[in-house]
C-alpha positions in Angstrom: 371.6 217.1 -4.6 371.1 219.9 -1.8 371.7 217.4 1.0 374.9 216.1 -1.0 375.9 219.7 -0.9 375.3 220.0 2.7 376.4 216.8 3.9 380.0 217.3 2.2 380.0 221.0 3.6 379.5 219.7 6.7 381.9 217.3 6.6 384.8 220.1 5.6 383.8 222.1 8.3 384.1 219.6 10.8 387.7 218.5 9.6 388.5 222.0 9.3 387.6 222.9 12.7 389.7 219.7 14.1 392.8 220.4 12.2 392.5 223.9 13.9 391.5 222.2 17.6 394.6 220.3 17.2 397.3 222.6 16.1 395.9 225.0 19.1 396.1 222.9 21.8 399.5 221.8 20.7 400.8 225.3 19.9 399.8 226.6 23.1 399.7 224.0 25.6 397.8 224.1 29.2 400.2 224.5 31.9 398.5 221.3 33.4 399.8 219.3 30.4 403.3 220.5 31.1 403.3 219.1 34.8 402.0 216.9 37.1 400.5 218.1 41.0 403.8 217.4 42.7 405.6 219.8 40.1 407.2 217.4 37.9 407.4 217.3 34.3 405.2 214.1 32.4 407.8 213.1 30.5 411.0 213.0 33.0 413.7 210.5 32.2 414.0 208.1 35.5 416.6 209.4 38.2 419.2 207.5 40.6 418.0 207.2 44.4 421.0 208.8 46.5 421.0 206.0 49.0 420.3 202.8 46.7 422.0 203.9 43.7 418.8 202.3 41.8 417.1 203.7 38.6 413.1 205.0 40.2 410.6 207.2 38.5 410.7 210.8 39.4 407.5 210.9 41.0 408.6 207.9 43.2 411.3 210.4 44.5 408.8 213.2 45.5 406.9 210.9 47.3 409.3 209.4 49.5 411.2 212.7 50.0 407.6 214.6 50.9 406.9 211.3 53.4 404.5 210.3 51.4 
């Protein structure tokens, strides 16, 4: 009976503790998750090259503009 009692306690402690993991790291985000090295947002909606006229990813655009 004890180690029913502790195993269950255990268990709501660790599902406790997670709940509370995850509604910290998305209340107060890292400012790494915000943004990538060159500066641009993760989730960025694609953008039109000024000499092509084609659709590219963002990060596609800082590369070629840094000479990359």
């Amino acid at each position: 009976m004890v180690m029913y009692t502790l195993t269950k306690g255990f268990a709501w402690m660790v599902s406790v503790l997670s709940i509370f993991v995850l509604v910290y790291v998305y209340s107060v985000p890292l400012e790494s998750m915000q943004k990538n090295r060159d500066g641009a947002p993760h989730f960025s909606p694609e953008v039109i090259h000024p000499e092509t006229n084609e659709s590219i990813p963002l990060d596609r655009l800082i590369r070629h503009f840094r000479g990359e």
